[in-house]
C-alpha positions in Angstrom: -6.6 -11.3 26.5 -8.6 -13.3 24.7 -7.1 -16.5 23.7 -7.5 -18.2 20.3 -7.3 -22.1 19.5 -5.2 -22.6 16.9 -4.8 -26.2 16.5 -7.5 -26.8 13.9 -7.6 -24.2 11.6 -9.3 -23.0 7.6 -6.9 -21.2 5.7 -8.8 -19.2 2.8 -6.4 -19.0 0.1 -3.7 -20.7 -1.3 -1.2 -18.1 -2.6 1.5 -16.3 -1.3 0.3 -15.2 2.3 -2.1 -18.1 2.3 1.1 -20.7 1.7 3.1 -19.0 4.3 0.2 -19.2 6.6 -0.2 -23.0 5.9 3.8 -23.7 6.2 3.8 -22.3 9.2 0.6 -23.6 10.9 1.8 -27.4 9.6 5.3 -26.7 11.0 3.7 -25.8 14.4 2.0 -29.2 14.7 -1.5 -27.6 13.6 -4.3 -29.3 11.6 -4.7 -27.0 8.5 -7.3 -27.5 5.7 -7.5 -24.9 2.7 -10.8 -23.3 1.0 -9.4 -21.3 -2.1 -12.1 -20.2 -4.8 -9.6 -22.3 -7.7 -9.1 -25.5 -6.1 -7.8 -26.9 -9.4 -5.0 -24.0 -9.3 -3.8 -25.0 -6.1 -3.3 -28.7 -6.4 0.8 -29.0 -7.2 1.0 -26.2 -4.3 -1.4 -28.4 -2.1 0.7 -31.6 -3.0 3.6 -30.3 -2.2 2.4 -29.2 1.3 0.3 -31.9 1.5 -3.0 -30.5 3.0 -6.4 -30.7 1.6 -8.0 -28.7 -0.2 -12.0 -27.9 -0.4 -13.7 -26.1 -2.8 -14.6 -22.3 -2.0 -17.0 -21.8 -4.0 -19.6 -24.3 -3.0 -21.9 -23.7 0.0 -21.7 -27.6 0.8 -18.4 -28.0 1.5 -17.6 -24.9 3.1 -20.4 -26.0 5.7 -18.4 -29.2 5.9 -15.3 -27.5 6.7 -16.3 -25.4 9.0 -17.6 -28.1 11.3 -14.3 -29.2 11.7 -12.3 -26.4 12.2 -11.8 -24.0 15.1 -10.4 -20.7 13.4 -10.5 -19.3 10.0 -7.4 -17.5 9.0 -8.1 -15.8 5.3 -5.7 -14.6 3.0 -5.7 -10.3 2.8 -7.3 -10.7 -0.2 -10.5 -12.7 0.3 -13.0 -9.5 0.6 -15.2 -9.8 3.6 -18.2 -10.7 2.1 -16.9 -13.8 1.2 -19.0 -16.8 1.2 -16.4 -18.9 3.7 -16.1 -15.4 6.1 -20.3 -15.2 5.9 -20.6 -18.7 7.0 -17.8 -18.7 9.7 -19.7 -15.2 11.4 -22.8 -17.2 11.5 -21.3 -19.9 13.0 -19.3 -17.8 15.6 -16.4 -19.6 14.5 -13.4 -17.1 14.9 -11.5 -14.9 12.4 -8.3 -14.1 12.4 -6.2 -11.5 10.4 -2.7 -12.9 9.6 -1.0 -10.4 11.4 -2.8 -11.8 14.6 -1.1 -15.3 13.8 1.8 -13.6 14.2 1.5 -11.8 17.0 0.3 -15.0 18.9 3.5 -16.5 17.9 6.0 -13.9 18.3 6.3 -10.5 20.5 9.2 -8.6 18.9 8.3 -4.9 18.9 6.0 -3.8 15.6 5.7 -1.0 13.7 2.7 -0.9 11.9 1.9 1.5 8.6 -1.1 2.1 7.2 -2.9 5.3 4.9 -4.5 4.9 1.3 -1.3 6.4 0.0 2.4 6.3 1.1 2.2 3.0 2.9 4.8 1.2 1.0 7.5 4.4 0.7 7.2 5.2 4.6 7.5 1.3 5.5 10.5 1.7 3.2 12.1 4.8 4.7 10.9 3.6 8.4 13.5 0.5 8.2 15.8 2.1 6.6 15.9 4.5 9.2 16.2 1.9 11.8 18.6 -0.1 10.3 21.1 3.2 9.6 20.2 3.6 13.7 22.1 0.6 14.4 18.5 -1.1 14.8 17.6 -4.5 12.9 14.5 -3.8 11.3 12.7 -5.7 8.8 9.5 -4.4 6.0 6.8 -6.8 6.0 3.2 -7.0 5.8 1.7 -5.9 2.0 4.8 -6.9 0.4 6.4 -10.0 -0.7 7.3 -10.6 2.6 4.4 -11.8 4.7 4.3 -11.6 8.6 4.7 -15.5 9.2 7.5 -15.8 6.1 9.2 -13.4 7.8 9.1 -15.2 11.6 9.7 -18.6 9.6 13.1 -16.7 7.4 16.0 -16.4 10.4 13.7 -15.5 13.3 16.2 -14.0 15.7 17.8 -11.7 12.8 15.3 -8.9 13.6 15.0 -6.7 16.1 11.4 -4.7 15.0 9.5 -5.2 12.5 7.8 -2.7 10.1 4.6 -3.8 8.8 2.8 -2.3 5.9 -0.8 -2.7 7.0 -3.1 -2.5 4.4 -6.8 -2.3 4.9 -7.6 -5.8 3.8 -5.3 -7.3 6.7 -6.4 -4.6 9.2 -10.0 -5.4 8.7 -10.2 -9.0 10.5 -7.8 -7.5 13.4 -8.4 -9.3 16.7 -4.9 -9.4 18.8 -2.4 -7.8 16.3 -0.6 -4.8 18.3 1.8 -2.1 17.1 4.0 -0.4 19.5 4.0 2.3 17.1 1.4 3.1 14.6 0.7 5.2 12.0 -2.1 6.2 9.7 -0.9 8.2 6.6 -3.9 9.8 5.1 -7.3 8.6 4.2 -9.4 8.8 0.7 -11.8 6.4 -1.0 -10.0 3.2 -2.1 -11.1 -0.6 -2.3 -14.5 0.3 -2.1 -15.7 -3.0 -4.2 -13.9 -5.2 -1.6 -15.0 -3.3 2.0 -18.3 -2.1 0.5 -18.6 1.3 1.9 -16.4 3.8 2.6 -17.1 3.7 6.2 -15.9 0.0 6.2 -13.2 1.3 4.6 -12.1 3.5 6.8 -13.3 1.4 9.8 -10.4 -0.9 9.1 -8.1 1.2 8.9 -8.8 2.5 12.0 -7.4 -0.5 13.8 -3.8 0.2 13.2 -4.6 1.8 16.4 -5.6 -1.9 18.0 -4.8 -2.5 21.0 -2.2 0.4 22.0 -1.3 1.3 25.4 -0.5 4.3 27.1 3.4 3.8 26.2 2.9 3.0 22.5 3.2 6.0 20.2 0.3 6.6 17.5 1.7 9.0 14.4 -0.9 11.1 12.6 -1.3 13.9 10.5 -1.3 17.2 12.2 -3.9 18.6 10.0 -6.3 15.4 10.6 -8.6 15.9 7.6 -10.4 13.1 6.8 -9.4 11.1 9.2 -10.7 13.1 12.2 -14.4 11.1 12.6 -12.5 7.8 12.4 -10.1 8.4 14.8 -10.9 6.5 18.0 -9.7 7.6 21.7 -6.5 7.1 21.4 -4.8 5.1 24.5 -1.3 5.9 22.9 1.1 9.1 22.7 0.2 10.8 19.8 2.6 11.9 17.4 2.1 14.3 15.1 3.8 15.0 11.4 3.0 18.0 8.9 4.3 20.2 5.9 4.6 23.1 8.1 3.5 22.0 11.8 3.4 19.1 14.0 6.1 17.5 16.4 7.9 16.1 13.0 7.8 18.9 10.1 9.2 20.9 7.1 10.2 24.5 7.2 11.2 26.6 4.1 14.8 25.2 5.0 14.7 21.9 6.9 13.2 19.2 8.2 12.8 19.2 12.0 11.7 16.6 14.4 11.0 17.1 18.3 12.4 20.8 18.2 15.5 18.9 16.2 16.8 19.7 12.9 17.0 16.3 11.2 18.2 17.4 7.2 18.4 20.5 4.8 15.6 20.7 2.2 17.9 21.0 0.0 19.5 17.8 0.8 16.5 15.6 0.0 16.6 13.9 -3.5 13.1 13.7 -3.3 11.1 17.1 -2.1 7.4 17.3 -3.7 4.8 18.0 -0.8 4.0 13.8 -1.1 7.8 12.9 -0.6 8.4 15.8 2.2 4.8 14.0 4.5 6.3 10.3 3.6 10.0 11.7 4.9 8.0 13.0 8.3 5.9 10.2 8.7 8.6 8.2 8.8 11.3 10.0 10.7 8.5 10.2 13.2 7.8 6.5 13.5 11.9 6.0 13.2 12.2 8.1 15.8 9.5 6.6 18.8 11.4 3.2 18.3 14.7 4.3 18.7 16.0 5.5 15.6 19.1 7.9 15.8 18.5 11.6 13.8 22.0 10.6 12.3 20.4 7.3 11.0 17.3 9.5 9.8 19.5 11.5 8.1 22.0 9.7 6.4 18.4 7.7 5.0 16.4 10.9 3.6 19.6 11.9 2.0 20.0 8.9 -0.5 16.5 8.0 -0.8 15.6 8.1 -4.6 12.2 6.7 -4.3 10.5 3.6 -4.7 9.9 1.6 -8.6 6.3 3.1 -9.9 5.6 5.9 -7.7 6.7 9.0 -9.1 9.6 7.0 -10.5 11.3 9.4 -13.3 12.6 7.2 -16.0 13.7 9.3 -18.0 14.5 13.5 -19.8 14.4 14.1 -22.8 14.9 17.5 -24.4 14.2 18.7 -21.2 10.8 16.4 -21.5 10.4 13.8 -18.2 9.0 11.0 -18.3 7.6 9.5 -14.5 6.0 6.3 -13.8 3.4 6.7 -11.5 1.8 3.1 -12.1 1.3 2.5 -8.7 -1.5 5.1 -8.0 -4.6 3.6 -8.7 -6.7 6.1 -6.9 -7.6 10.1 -7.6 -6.3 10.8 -4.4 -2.8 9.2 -5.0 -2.8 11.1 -8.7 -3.3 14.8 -7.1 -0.8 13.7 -5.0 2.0 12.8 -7.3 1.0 15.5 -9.9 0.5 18.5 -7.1 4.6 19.1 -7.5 4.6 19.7 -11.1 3.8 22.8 -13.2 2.8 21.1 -16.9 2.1 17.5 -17.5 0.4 15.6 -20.2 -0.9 13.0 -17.9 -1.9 9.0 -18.9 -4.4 8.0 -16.8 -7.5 5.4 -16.6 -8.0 1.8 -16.5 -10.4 -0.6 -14.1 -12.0 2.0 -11.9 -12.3 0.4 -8.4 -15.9 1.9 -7.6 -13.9 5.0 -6.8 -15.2 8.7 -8.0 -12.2 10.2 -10.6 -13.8 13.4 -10.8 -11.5 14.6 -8.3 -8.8 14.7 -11.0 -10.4 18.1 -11.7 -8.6 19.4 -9.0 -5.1 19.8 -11.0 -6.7 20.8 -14.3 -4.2 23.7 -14.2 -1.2 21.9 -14.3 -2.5 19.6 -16.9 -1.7 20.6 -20.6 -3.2 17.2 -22.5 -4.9 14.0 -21.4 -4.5 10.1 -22.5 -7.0 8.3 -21.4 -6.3 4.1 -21.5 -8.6 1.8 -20.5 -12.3 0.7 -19.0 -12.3 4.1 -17.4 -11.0 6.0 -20.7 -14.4 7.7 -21.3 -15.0 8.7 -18.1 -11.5 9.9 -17.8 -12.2 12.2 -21.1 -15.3 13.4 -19.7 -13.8 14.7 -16.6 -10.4 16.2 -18.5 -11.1 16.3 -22.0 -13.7 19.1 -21.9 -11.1 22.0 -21.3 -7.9 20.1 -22.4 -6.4 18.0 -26.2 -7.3 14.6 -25.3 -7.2 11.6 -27.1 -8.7 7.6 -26.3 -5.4 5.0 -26.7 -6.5 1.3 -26.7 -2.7 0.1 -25.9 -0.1 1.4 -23.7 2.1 2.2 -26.7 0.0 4.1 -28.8 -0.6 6.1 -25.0 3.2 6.6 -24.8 3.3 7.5 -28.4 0.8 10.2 -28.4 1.5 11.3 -25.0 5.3 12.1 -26.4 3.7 14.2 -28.9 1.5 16.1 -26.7 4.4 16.9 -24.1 6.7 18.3 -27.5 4.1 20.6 -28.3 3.6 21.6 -24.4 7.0 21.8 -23.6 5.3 19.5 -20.4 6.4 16.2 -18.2 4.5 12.8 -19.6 3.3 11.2 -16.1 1.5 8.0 -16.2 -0.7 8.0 -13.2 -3.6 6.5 -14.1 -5.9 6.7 -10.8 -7.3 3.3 -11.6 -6.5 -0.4 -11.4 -4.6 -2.1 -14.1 -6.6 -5.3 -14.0 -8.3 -4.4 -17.2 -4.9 -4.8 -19.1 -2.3 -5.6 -17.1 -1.9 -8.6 -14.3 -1.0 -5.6 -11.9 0.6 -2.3 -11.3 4.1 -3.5 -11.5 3.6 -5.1 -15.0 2.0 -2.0 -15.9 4.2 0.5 -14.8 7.7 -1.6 -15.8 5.2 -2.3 -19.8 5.6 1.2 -19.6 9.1 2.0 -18.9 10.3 -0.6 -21.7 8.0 1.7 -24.1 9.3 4.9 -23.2 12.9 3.5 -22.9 12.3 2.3 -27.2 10.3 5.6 -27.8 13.1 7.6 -26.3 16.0 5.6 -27.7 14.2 5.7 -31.5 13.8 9.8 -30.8 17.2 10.1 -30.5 18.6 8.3 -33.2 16.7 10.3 -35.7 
């Protein structure tokens, strides 16, 4: 195994990872100096840890930097062509992915989760699962929770930990290792930070890092997509399906391993999505010791996660969902393919990604909202065939949206296949701008 010096090390990035990263590096007795692109942003944060902090942004002292240091550990969200990543490559100074930092430092068993859509749901239902088993498990990784801030906050309360493993951590992967692994699905996503799909798809390939022939690798039983990317797997492949694989969904029930695990008809949540999250993760549960009581006592009060496919509220026999959180096509078919008539709010900051696979569910569509940077392209997809209107704020979307679904007798899903960056901060303020406007719309409805 290769070994990595640690003791003098560039952390890119100064906010939440990156401040985790430097808390814990400090705390270990490591020299730790930060590039972040805003180093006037940074400087109460850098005061308070007292570490220096260099400019990003300028070739000079980067170059400086980098002839002191030993590793560079950036934060998930520096993109790979970064200036400080460019100059550490041509330097052959190493990089390492965060989850690697915490690997080196701790070797609890790890669970790792990864797939342009689902990732956040299955981490969710995968520790919840373990932790009904009688297992202490604990979600990390693209959350609040970073690896390291999880070690550092009560390091001996976990027994496994869960990692939602997004492609921008994957992609620097050098020692990280998941006992078990999964990788959901794969579509075009983050395309202006990796540059290519390939890259893309390259990264989140190594979920798979590093397995051995006793670790478990969970995959789709139809591989799609993912088939050319799949490398030769050293683990025990798992496999998870609608209708086949080692963990899947008859008519009736949900089976794992020849095992009936829950009743359909049990599951709060049971649209094609929420039926491949509920496998996925009874299927990772499962390889790390989870109980089928424990997996079934989770599926059976799980009502979903905030902004994905989150109903909010009927009306008149009108829903209203909050889908904020899919910013790609792929993860709008998705939430849409279980409904039969929706007047669908979509658009926003298009992340270099191709909408025109929204066509796909033009038959379930009844009206189209666009918001947005992407609002014309989102009309001239939709808006050919369907009513459509432009709405330049998220209440006059809402508004008109309402109006639509009256008429159509139809469900008003925001899903808007895009980022929210062009309005919005993120998804969450986006999706929860949204669910204060529908909660007023609704109210004022009522009351007249």
């Amino acid at each position: 195994m290769t070994r990595f010096d640690l003791s003098r090390v560039a952390v890119g990035g100064l906010g939440l990872t990156g401040r985790a990263l430097t808390e814990a590096l400090i705390a270990r007795g490591h020299h730790v100096v930060v590039a972040d692109d805003r180093p006037e942003a940074v400087v109460e944060a850098a005061s308070d840890l007292a570490v220096e902090v260099v400019d990003a942004t300028s070739q000079e002292e980067l170059e400086e930097l980098l002839s002191r240091v030993d590793t560079v550990v950036p934060s998930p969200g520096i993109p790979r062509h970064h200036k400080l990543l460019r100059l550490a490559d041509d330097k052959d100074i190493a990089v390492l992915s965060e989850l690697d930092v915490g690997s080196l430092w701790d070797h609890r068993p790890r669970i790792a989760v990864t797939g342009t859509n689902g990732k956040t749901t299955v981490t969710e239902l995968t520790t919840k699962i373990l932790n009904n088993s009688e297992v202490k498990a604990a979600a990390i990784g693209n959350t609040e929770m970073s690896f390291v801030a999880a070690l550092a906050d009560q390091p001996e309360k976990n027994d496994v930990f869960v990692v939602e493993a997004s492609s921008f951590a994957l992609d620097r992967v050098q020692h990280f290792r998941a006992q078990s692994a999964a990788w959901l699905n794969l579509s075009p996503d983050h395309l202006d930070w990796h540059g290519d799909f390939e890259s893309y798809a390259a990264a989140k390939a190594k979920v798979f890092h590093g397995q051995r022939s006793n670790d478990f690798a969970i995959v789709p039983h139809e591989l799609g997509a993912l088939a050319p990317w799949l490398p030769k797997l050293e683990a025990q492949r798992i496999t998870f399906g609608l209708s086949a694989g080692d963990v899947h969904c008859t008519r009736s029930e949900l089976t794992a391993h020849g095992e009936k695990v829950i009743d359909i008809g049990d599951l709060l949540l049971s649209r094609p999505h929420d039926l491949l999250n509920a496998c996925a993760a009874v299927a990772l549960g499962l390889s790390m010791g989870a109980s089928i009581h424990g997996a079934e006592e989770t599926l059976a009060g799980f009502q979903g996660l905030p902004h994905r496919m989150e109903l909010l509220v009927s009306n008149n026999e009108i829903r209203f969902f909050n889908d904020s959180k899919a910013t790609t096509p792929h993860a709008t078919v998705a939430g849409i393919s279980g409904l039969d008539a929706v007047v669908l709010i979509a658009g926003g900051r298009n992340k270099g990604l191709d909408l025109r696979e929204l066509a796909s569910i033009k038959s379930q569509l009844r009206a189209v909202v666009a918001i947005g940077d992407a609002s014309e392209d989102v009309i001239e997809i939709l808006g050919k065939d369907l009513p459509a209107t432009i709405a330049n704020s998220m209440e006059e979307a809402a508004s008109q949206a309402f109006e639509y679904a009256v008429h159509f007798q139809a469900d008003v899903v925001l899903s808007p296949a895009c980022a929210s960056f062009d309005w919005y901060s993120n998804y969450v303020e986006r999706g929860d701008d949204f669910k204060r406007i529908v909660d007023e719309l609704t109210e004022g409805r009522r009351g007249t």
